[in-house]
ZADO-1210 file (C-alpha; in nm, 4 decimals, padded with zeros to 6 digits):
<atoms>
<atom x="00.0000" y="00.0000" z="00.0000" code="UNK" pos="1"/>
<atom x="00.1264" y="00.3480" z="-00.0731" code="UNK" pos="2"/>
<atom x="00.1840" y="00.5314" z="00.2127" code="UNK" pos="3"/>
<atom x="00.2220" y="00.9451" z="00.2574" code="UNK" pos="4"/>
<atom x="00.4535" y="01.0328" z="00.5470" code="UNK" pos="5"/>
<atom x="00.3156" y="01.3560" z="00.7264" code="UNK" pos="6"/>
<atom x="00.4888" y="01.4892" z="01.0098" code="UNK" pos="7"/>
<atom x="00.2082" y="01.6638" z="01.3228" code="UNK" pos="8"/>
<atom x="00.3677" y="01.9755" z="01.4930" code="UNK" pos="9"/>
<atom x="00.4600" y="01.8299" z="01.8386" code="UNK" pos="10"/>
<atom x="00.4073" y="02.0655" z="02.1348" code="UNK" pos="11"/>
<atom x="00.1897" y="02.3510" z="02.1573" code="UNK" pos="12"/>
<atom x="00.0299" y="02.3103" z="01.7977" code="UNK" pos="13"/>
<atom x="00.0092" y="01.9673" z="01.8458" code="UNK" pos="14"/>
<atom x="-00.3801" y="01.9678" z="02.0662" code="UNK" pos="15"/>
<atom x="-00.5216" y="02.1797" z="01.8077" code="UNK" pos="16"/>
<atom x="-00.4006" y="02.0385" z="01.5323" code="UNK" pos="17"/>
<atom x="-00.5127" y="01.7149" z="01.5711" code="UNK" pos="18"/>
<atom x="-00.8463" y="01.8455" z="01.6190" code="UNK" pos="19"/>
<atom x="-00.8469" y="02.0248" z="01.3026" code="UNK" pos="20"/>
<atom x="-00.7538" y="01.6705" z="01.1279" code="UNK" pos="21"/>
<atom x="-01.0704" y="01.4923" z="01.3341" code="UNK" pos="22"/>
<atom x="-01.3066" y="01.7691" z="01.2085" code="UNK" pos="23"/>
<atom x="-01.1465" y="01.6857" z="00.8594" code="UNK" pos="24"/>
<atom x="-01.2314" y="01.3323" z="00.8891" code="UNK" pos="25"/>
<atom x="-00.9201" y="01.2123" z="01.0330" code="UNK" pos="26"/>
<atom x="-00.8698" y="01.0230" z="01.3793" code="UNK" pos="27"/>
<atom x="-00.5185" y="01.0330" z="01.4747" code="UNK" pos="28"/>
<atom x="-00.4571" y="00.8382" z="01.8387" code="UNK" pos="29"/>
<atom x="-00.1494" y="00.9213" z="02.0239" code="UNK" pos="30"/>
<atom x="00.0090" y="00.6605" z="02.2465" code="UNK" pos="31"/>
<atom x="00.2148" y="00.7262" z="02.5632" code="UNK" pos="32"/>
<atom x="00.4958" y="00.8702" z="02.5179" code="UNK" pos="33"/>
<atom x="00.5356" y="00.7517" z="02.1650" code="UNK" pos="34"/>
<atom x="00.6088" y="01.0249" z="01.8625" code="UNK" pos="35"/>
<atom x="00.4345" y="00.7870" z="01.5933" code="UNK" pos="36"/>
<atom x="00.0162" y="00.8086" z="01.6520" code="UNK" pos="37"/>
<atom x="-00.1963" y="00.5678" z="01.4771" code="UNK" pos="38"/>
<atom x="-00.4570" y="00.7209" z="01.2324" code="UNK" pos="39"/>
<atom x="-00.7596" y="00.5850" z="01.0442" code="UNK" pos="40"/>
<atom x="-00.6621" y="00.6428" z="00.7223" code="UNK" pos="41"/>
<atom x="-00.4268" y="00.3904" z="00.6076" code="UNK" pos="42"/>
<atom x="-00.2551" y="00.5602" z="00.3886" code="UNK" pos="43"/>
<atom x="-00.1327" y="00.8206" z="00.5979" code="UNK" pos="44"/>
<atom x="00.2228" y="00.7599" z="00.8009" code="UNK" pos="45"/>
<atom x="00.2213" y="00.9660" z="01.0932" code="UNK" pos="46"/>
<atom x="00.5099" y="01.0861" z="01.3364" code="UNK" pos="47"/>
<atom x="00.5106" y="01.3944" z="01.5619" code="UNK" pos="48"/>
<atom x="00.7619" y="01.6370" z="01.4871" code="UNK" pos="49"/>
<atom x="00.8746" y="01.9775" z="01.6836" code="UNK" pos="50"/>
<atom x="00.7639" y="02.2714" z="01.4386" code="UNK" pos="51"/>
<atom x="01.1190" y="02.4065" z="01.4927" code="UNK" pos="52"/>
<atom x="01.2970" y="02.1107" z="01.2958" code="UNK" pos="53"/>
<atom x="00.9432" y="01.9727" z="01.0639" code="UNK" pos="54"/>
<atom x="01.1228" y="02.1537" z="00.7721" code="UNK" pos="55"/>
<atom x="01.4696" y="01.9914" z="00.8392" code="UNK" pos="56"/>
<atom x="01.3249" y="01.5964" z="00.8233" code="UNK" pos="57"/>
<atom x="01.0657" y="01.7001" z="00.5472" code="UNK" pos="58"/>
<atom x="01.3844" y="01.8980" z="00.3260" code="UNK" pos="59"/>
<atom x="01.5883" y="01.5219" z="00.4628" code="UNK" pos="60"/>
<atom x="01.3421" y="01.2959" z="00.2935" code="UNK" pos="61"/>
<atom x="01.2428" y="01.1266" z="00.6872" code="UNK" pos="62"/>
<atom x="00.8397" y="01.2637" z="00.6301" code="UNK" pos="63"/>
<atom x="00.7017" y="01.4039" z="00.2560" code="UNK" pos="64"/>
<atom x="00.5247" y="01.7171" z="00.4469" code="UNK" pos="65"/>
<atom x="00.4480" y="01.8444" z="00.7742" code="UNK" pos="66"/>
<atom x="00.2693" y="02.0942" z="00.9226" code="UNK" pos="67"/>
<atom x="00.4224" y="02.4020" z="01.1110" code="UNK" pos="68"/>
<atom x="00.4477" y="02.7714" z="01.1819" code="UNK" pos="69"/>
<atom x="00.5829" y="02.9951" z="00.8776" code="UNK" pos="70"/>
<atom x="00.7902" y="03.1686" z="01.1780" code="UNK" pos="71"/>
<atom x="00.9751" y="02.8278" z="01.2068" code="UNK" pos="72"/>
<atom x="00.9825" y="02.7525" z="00.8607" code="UNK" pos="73"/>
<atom x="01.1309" y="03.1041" z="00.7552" code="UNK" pos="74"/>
<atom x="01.4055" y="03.0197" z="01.0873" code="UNK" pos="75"/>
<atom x="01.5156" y="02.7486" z="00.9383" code="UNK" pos="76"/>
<atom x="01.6142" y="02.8407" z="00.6192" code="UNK" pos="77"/>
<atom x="01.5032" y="02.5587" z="00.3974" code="UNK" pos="78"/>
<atom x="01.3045" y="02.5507" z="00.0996" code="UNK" pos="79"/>
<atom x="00.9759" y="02.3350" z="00.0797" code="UNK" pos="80"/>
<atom x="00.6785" y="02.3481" z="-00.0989" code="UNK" pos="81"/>
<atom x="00.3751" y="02.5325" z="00.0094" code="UNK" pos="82"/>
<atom x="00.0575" y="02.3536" z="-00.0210" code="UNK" pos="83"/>
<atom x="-00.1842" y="02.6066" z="00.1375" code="UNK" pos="84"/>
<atom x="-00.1775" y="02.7849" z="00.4499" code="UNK" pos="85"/>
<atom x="-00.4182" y="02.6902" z="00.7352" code="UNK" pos="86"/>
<atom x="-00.4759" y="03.0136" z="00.9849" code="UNK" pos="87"/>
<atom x="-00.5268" y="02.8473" z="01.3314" code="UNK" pos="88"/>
<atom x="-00.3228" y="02.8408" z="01.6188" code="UNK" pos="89"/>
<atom x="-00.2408" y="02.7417" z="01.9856" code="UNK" pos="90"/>
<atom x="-00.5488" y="02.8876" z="02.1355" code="UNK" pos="91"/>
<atom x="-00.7615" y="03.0503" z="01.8170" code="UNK" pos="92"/>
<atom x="-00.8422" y="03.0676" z="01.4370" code="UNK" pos="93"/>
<atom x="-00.6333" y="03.3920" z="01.4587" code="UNK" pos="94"/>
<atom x="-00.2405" y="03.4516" z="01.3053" code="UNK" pos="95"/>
<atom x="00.0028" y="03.4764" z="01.5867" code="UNK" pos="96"/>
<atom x="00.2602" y="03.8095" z="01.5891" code="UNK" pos="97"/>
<atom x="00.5950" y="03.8099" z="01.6669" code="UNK" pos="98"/>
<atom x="00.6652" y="04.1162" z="01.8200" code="UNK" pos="99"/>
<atom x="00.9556" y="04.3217" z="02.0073" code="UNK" pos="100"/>
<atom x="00.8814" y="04.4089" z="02.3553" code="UNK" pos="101"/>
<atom x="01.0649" y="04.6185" z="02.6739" code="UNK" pos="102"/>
<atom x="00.9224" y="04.6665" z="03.0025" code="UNK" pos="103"/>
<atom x="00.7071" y="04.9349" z="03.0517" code="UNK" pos="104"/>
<atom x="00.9197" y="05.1832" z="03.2069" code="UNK" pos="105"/>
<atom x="01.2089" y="05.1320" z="02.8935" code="UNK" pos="106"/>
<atom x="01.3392" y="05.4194" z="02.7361" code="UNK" pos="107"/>
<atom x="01.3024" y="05.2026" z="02.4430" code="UNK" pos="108"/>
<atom x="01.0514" y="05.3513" z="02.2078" code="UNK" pos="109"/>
<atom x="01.1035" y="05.2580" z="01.8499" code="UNK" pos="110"/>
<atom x="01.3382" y="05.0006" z="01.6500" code="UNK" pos="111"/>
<atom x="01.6817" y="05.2520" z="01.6110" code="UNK" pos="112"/>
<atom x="01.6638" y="05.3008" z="02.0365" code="UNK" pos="113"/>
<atom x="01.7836" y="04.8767" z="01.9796" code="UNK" pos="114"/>
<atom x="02.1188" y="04.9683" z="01.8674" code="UNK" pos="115"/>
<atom x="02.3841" y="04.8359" z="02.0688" code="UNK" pos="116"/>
<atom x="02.1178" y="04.6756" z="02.3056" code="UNK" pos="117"/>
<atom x="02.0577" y="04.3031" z="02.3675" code="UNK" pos="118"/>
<atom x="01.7508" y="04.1115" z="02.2738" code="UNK" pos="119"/>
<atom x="01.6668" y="03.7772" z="02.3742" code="UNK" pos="120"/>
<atom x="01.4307" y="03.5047" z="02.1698" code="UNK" pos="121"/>
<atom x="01.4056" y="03.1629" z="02.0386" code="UNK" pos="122"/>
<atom x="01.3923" y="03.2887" z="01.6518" code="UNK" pos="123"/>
<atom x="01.7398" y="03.4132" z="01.6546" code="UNK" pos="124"/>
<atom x="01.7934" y="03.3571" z="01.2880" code="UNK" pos="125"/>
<atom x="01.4434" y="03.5682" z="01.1627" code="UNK" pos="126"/>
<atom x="01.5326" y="03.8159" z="01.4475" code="UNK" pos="127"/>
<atom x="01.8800" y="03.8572" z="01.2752" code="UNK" pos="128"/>
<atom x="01.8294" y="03.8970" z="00.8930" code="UNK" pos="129"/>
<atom x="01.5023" y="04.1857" z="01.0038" code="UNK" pos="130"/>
<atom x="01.8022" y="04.3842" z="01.2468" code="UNK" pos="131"/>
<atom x="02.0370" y="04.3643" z="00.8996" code="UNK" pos="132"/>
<atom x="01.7617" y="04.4650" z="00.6646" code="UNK" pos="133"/>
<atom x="01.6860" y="04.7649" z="00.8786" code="UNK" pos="134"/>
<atom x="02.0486" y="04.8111" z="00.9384" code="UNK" pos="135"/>
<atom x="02.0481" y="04.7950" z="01.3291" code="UNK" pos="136"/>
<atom x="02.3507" y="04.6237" z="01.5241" code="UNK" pos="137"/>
<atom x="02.1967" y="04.4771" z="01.8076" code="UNK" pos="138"/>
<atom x="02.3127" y="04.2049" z="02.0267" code="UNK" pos="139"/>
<atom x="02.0186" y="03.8466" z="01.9899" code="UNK" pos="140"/>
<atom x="02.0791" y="03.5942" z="02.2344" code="UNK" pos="141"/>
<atom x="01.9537" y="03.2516" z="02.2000" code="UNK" pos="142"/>
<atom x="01.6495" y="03.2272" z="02.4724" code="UNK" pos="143"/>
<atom x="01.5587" y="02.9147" z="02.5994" code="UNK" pos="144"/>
<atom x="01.2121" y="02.9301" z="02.7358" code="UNK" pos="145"/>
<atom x="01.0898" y="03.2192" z="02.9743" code="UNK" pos="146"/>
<atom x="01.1441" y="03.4533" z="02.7094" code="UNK" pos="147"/>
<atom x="00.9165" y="03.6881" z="02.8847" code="UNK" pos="148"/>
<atom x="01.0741" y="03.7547" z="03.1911" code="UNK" pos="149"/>
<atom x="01.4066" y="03.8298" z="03.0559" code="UNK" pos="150"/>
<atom x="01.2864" y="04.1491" z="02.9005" code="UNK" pos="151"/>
<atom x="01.4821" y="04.4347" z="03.1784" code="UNK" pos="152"/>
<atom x="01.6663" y="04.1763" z="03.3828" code="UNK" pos="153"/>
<atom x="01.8680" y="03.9561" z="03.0881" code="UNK" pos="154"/>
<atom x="01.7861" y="04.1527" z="02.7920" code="UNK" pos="155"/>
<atom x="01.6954" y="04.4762" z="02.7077" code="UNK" pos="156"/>
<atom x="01.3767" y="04.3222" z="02.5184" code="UNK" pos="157"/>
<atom x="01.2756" y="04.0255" z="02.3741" code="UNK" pos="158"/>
<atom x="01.1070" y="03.9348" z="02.0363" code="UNK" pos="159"/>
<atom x="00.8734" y="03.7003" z="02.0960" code="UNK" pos="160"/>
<atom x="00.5288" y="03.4979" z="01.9905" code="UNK" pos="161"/>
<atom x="00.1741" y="03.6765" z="02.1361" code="UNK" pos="162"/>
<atom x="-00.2206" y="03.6194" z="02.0023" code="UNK" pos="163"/>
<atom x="-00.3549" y="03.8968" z="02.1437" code="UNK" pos="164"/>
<atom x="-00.0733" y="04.0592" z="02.3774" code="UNK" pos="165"/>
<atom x="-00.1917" y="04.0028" z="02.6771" code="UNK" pos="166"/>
<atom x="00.0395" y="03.7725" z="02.8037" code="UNK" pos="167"/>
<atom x="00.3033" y="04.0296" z="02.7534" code="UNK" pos="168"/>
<atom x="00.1008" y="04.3398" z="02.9116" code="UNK" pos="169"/>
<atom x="00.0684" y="04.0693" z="03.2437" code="UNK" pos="170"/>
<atom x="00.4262" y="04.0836" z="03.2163" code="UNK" pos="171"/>
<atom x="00.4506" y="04.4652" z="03.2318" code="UNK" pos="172"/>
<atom x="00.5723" y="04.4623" z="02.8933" code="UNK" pos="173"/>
<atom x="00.4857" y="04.6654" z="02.5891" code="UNK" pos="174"/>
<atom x="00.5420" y="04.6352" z="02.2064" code="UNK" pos="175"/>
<atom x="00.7376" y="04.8671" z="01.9919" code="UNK" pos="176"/>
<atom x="00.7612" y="04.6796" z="01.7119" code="UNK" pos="177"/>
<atom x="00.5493" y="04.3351" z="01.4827" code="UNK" pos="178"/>
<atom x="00.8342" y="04.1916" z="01.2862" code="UNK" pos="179"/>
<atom x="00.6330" y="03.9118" z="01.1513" code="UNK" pos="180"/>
<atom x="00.2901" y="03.7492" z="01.1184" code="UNK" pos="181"/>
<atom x="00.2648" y="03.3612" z="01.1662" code="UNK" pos="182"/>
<atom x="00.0109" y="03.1201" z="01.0226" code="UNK" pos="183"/>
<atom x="00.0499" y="02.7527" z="01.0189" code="UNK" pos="184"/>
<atom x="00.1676" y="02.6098" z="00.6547" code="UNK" pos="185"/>
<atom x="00.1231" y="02.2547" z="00.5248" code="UNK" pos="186"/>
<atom x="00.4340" y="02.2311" z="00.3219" code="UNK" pos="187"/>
<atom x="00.5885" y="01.9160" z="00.1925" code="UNK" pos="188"/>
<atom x="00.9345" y="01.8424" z="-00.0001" code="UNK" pos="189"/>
<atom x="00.9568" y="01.9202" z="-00.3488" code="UNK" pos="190"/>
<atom x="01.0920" y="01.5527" z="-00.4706" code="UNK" pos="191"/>
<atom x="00.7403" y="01.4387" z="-00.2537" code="UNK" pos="192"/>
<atom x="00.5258" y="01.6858" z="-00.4652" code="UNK" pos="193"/>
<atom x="00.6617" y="01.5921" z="-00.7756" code="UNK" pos="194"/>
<atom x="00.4735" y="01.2065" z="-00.7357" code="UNK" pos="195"/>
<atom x="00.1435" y="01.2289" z="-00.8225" code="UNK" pos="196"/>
<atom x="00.0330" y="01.0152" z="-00.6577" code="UNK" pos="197"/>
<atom x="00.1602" y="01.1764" z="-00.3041" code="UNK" pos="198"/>
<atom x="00.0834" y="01.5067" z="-00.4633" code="UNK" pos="199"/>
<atom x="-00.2792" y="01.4405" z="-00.5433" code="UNK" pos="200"/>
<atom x="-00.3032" y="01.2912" z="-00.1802" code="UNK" pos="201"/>
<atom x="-00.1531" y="01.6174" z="-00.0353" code="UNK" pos="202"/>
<atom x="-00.4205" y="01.8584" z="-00.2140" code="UNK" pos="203"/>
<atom x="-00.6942" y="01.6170" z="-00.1225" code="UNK" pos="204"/>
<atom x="-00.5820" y="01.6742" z="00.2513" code="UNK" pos="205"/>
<atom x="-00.5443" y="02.0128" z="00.2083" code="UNK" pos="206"/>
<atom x="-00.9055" y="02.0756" z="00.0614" code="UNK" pos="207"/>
<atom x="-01.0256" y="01.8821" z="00.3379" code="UNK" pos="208"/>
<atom x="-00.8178" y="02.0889" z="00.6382" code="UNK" pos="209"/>
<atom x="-00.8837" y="02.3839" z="00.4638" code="UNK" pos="210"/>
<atom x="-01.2933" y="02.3141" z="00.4708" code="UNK" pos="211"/>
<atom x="-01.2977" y="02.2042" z="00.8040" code="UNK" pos="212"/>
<atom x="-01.1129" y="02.5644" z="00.8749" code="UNK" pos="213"/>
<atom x="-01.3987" y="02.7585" z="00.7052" code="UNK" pos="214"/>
<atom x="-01.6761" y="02.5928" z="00.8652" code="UNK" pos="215"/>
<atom x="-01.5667" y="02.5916" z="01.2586" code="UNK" pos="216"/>
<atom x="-01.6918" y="02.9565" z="01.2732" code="UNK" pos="217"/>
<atom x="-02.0092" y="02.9098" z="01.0446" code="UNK" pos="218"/>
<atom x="-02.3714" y="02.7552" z="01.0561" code="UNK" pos="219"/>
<atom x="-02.6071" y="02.6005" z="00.8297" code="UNK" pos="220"/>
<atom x="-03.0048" y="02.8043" z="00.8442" code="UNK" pos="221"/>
<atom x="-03.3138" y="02.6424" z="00.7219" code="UNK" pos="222"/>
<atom x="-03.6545" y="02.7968" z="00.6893" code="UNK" pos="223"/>
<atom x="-03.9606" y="02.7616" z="00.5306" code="UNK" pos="224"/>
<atom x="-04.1271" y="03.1247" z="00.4397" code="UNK" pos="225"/>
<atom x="-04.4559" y="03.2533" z="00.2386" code="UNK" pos="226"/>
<atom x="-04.3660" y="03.3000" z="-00.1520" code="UNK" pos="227"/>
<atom x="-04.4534" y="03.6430" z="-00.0949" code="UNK" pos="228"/>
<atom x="-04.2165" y="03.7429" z="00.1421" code="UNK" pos="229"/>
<atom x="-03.9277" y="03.6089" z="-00.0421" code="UNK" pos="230"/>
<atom x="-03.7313" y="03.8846" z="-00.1871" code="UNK" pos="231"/>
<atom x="-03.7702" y="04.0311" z="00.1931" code="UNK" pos="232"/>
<atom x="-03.5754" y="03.7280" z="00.3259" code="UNK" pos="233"/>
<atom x="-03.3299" y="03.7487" z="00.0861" code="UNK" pos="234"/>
<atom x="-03.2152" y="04.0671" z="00.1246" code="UNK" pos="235"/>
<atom x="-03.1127" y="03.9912" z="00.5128" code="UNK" pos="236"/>
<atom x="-02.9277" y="03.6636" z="00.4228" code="UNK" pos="237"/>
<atom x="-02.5328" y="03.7209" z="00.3919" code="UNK" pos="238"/>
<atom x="-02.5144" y="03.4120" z="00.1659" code="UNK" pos="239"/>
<atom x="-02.1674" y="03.2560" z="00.0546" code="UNK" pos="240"/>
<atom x="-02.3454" y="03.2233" z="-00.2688" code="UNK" pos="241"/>
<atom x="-02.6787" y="03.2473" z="-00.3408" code="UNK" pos="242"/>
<atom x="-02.9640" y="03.0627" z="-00.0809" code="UNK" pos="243"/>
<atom x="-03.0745" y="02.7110" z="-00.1872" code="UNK" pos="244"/>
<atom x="-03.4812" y="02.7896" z="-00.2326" code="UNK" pos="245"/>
<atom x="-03.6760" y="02.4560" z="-00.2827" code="UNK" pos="246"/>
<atom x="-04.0712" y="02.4410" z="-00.3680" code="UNK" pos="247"/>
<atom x="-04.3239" y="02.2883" z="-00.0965" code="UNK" pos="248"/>
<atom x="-04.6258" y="02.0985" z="-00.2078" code="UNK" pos="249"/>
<atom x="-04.7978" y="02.4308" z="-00.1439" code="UNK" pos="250"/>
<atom x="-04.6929" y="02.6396" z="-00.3983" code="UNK" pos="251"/>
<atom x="-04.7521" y="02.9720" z="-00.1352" code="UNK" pos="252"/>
<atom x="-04.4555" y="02.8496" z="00.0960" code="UNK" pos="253"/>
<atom x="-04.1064" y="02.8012" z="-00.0631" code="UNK" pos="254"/>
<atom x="-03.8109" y="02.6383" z="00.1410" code="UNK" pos="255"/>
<atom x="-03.4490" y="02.8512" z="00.1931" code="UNK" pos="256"/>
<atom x="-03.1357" y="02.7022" z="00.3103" code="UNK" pos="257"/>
<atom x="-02.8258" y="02.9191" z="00.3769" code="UNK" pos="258"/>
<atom x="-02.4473" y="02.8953" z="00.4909" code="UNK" pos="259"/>
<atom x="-02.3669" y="03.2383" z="00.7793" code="UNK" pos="260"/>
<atom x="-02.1426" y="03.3534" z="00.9956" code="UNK" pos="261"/>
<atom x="-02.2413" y="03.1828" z="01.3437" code="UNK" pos="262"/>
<atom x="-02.1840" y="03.4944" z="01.5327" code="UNK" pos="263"/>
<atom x="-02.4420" y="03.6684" z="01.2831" code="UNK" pos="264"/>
<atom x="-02.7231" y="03.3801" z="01.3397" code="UNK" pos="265"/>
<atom x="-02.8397" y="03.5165" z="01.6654" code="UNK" pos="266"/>
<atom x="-02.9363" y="03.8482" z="01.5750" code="UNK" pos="267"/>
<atom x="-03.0801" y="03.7121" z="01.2278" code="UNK" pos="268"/>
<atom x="-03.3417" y="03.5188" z="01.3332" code="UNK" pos="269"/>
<atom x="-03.5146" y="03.6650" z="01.5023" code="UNK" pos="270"/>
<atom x="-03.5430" y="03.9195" z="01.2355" code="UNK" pos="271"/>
<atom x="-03.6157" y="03.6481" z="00.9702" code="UNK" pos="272"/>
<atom x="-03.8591" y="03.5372" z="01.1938" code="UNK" pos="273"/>
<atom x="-04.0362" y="03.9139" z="01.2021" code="UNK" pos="274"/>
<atom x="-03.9821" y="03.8952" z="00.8124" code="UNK" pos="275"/>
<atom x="-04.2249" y="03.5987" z="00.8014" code="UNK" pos="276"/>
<atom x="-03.9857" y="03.2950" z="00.8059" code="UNK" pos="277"/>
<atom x="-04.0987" y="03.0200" z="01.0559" code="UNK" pos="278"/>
<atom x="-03.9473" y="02.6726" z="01.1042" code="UNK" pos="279"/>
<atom x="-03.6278" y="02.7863" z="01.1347" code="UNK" pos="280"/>
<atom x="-03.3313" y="02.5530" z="01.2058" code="UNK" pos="281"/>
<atom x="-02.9826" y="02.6051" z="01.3027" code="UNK" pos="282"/>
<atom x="-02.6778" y="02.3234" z="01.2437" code="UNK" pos="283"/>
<atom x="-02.3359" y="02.3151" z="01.3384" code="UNK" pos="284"/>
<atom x="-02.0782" y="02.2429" z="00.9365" code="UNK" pos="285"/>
<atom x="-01.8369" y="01.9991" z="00.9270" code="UNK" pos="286"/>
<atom x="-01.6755" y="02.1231" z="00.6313" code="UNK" pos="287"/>
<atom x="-01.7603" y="02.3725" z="00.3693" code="UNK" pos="288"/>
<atom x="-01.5308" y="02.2963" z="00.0566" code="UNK" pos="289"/>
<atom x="-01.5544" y="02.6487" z="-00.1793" code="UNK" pos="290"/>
</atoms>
């Protein structure tokens, strides 16, 4: 049997990404303390692999792709193929920012205040080549966890990973400058993509992550609704296309089924509702494949 060998980011990725490949129609099953789960799909190899080093053993030939941050994938240097980019992370659907931070009482207020001052991070190499390119001689020290609280004591600031900041504004610090925006990328080697039939396998997983993606944040609406009233409905339904509208066996009442935003479905409703729609169901997506 032909087999696809697909390294899973290993640490803090790891939770959600396997979550992302269940809603795709993938069970993967770890196993204590073991770095090669089982999944239900027998054609898919699977080993767990720490983003920092997916592109090293996917350039090496050891797994055909991988998924991991672009941050890592830009820090290590090597070149793979993109197959699409999935925007989740750690803790949301969001990108995550690298940023530079100082504490709160720095003098440090902009980029040029760096020179000849020490920063401390774990992407030493990204940190490096964006200090050259904006011609800055500043001191980057190799941080090994705790990044945070080096930032005044250790370091002048740090360049680090944040969602939403807060972490770092707990921390007393504050950000002067975003160096780089991170998504997760499913990227595989480019004598992997070149089979077809590993590369047709690839896309088909993609198309399927990617779907699962787009739907964890929508909803499925039905409705039934009085012929008459139709062009009212339609002009309050943010449609990813156009509504499905079906005939009932009385030809006064037509049927409408719709993709939204789940956030918008609450305050819809009850305004289709007033417009005259009744029977009016709400379903969690699986997938929605554009």
């Amino acid at each position: 049997m032909k087999k696809l060998k697909i390294g899973i980011p290993k640490g803090s990725l790891e939770e959600s990404t396997i979550t992302l490949f269940k809603s795709a129609g993938f069970e993967i099953l770890r196993h204590s303390r073991s770095y090669k789960p089982t999944c239900d799909d027998e054609e898919l190899d699977v080993l767990l692999i720490r983003p920092q080093e997916m592109a090293k053993y996917i350039v090496d030939g050891i797994v055909d792709c991988g998924l991991a941050g672009y941050d890592w994938i830009l820090e290590s240097g090597l070149k793979v193929k993109e197959i699409c980019e999935l925007c989740y992370s750690k803790s949301s659907f969001q990108p995550a920012r690298w940023v530079i931070a100082v504490p709160m009482n720095s003098p440090i207020r902009k980029l040029s205040d760096l020179k000849g001052k020490r920063i401390a991070t774990e992407l030493v190499n990204v940190l490096k080549r964006y200090l050259k390119k904006n011609k800055i001689n500043a001191e980057v020290d190799f941080s090994w966890g705790a990044t945070e609280t080096k930032a005044g004591t250790l370091a002048d600031a740090i360049f680090e990973l944040t969602e939403t900041g807060e972490s770092l504004k707990r921390n007393g610090l504050r950000i002067i400058d975003e160096v780089l925006v991170s998504t997760t990328r499913f990227v595989a080697s480019y004598k992997a993509y070149k089979d077809r039939w590993k590369r047709e396998k690839m896309e088909n997983l993609a198309l399927l992550l990617k779907a699962a993606l787009r739907a964890k944040d929508m909803v499925g609406l039905k409705m039934n609704a009085p012929r008459k009233n139709l062009l009212r409905i339609l002009n309050l339904l943010p449609a990813l296309k156009k509504p499905t509208i079906s005939h009932l066996a009385d030809e006064n009442w037509i049927a409408l089924e719709v993709i939204i935003p789940e956030k918008k479905a609450r305050d819809l409703i009850p305004v289709l509702r007033k417009a005259g729609a009744c029977g009016i169901i709400e379903y969690p997506l699986n997938k929605v494949v554009e």
